[in-house]
Residue, then its C-alpha position, 0 to 999 in steps of 0.5 A: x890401643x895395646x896391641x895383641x901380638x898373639x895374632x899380629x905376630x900371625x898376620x905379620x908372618x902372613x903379610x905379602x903372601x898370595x893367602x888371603x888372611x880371614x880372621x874369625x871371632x865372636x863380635x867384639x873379641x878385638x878384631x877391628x882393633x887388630x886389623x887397625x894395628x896391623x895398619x898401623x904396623x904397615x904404614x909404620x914399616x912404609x909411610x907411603x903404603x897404600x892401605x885400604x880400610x872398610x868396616x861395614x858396620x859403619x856408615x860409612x859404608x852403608x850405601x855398599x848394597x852388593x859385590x859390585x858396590x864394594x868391588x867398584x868402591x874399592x877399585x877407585x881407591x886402588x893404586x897402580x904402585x906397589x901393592x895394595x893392602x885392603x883390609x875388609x872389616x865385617x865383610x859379611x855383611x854384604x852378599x856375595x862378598x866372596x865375589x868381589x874379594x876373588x876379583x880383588x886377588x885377580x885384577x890387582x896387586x893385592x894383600x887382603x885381609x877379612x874380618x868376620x863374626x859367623x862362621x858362614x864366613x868360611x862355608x863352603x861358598x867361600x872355598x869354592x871361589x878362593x880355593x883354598x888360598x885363605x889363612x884362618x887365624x881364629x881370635x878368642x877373648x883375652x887371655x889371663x896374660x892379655x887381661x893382665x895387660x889391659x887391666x889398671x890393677x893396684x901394685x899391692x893386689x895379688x896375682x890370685x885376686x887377680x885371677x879371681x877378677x879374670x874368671x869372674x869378668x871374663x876377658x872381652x877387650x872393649x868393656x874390661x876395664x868397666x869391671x870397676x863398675x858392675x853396673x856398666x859392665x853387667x850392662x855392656x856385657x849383656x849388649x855383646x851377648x844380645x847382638x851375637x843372640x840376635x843378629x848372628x844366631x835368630x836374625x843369621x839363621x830366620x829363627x823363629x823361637x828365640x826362647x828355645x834358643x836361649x833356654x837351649x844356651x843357658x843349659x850348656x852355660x850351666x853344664x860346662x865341661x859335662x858329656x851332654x848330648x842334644x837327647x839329654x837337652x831336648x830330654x831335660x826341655x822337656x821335663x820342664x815343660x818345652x817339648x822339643x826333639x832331639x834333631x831341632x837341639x843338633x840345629x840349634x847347636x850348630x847355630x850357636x857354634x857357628x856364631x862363636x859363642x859355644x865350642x864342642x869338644x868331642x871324645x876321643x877313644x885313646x886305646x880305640x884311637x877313634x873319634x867316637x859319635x856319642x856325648x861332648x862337651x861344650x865350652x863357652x867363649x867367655x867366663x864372663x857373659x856366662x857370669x852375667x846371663x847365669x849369675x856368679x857362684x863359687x861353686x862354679x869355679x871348678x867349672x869355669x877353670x876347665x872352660x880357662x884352660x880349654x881356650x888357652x890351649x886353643x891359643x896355644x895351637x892345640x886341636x882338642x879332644x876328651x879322652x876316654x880311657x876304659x871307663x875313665x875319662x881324660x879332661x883334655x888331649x891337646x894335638x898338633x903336628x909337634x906334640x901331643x899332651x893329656x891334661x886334668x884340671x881340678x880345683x882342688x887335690x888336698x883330698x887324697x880321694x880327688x887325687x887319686x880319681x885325677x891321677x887314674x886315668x892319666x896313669x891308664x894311658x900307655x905311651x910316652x907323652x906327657x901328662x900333666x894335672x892342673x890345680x889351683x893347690x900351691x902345694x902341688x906347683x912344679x911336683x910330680x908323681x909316677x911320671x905325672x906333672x902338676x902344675x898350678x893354673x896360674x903358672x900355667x896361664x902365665x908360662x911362656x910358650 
């Protein structure tokens, strides 16, 4: 396995702290694998650690029906000796996992470590009974870095042809290296999307109109980076013949980020400094289910690129936002406790007309922090002007943080 040292860097810092760690994430973006190579890691530093590992979605463990299956399970494997290491893998799966996972910190000396697919994961049941002493560490699909890695490339294919390869097949850990072979891939890609469908949005939430789902999902695939609002969906439905309020797209909206498969982004108000109720944007996790389901286009690239460079800066750290200044709009303003950026992303910056239209709102902001475009334009790489940076997307991607 080649090892995802982003997130086993974050579980290593956390490892032996009272903080059970919950990794999050859409099915098969690497979870089971990392918590495998964190075992791998534990037993590499002491051979005689007691690990204990489960993943639910294996047969293993099917005769695991409730709380109190798995606690009692759990229990006979439990040592007196030192500390215990369970790591749960699809832990909801079983009811009232909280329960027993609460007892595990009470009863024994232990290090715990969950996996799971849905966002129920951290409701407000499982804060209730852990209090506040859980770490989130949230894993995405590769990176352009990670794909690099995990990919078998030829020494003669360019970084850009490369990258052509990264937005188009997106970076799903378990199935990239079938890209040679669209069929297999288009197949195995279309297996993650109709499993995270199903079983974490229809099956999760008893939905009885999958259809409207997935019409519902297939139009913010082909809105990336658009201010939608679900009046502009349930409007746009309609018109085409699904009649469907406004209030039923908030809840399947909600369904659907909770499943991991779609990200809002709301607006911020730069000179207002506050969060506004109105329009979002919504980005999909991966560039490549997008291609799968809708087909791929050149035409999309200038959308597909801002959906790039929104999850990498979720990567790096970053609380995001979109920016409104006056009537102007900022792609991204990327916060954290340290450090806060304003970033554009444009395809292109040859036609004098874009560039002035990207650099216009950046330079409508009066403060001190930096502002960068990103563009695909090599000419632009490591230039500035009045103070704004360009960069190019795949120095940026590839840049050390």
């Amino acid at each position: 396995m080649i090892s995802r040292d982003l997130y086993l860097n974050k579980l290593l810092a956390y490892k032996d702290t009272e903080f059970i760690k919950v990794i999050t994430g859409i099915r098969r973006c690497g979870k089971s694998s990392l918590l495998k190579l964190f075992m791998d890691k534990i037993l590499e530093d002491k051979k005689n650690s007691n690990v204990i590992y489960m993943n639910f979605e294996s047969f293993d463990f099917d005769d695991i029906l409730t709380y109190k299956d798995m606690y009692n399970r759990i229990k006979q494997k439990i040592s007196k000796q030192g500390t215990n290491y369970i790591l749960l893998d699809e832990v909801q799966r079983i009811q009232n996992w909280e329960k027993c996972v609460n007892a595990l910190t009470v009863d024994f000396n232990s290090d715990i470590y969950i996996t799971g697919s849905n966002a129920y994961l951290l409701s407000s049941e499982l804060s209730t009974y852990l209090s506040g002493r859980y770490i989130e560490i949230k894993m995405l699909p590769l990176s352009f870095k990670e794909f690099l890695n995990f990919s078998n490339f030829n020494s003669n294919i360019s970084i850009e042809d490369k990258f052509n390869e990264y937005i188009k097949f997106g970076g799903m850990p378990g199935i990239i290296k079938l890209n040679n072979d669209n069929n297999l891939y288009e197949n195995a890609i279309k297996g993650i999307y109709n499993t995270v469908f199903m079983k974490d949005v229809v099956e999760r939430n008893k939905l009885v109109d999958a259809t409207l789902l997935e019409k519902i999902l297939k139009f913010l695939m082909s809105n990336i980076g658009s201010l939608i609002s679900s009046k502009k969906i349930s409007d746009f439905l309609t018109s085409q013949g699904t009649k469907v309020t406004h209030n039923t797209v908030i809840n399947y909206l909600y369904f659907l980020e909770n499943a991991y498969i779609i990200y809002k982004v709301p607006r911020f108000d730069i000179k207002g400094k506050e969060l506004l109720k109105t329009l979002e944007k919504y980005y999909i996790v991966d560039t490549g289910i997008r291609n799968t389901i809708l087909g791929f286009r050149n035409s999309d690239f200038g959308h597909l690129i801002e959906n790039i460079v929104y999850f990498e800066l979720l990567r790096r750290g970053y609380d995001i936002t979109i920016g409104k200044t006056g009537s102007l709009e900022v792609d991204f303003i990327a916060s954290n406790s340290n450090d806060k950026k304003y970033y554009q992303v444009s395809y292109s910056m040859l036609d004098e007309t874009v560039k002035s239209r990207e650099l216009a709102p950046l330079k409508n902001i009066n403060d001190n922090y930096e502002k960068i475009i990103i563009t695909m334009d090599k000419l632009y790489s490591n230039t500035s002007e009045d103070g704004i940076k360009f960069k190019y997307l795949i120095d940026f991607l590839l840049e050390e943080t």
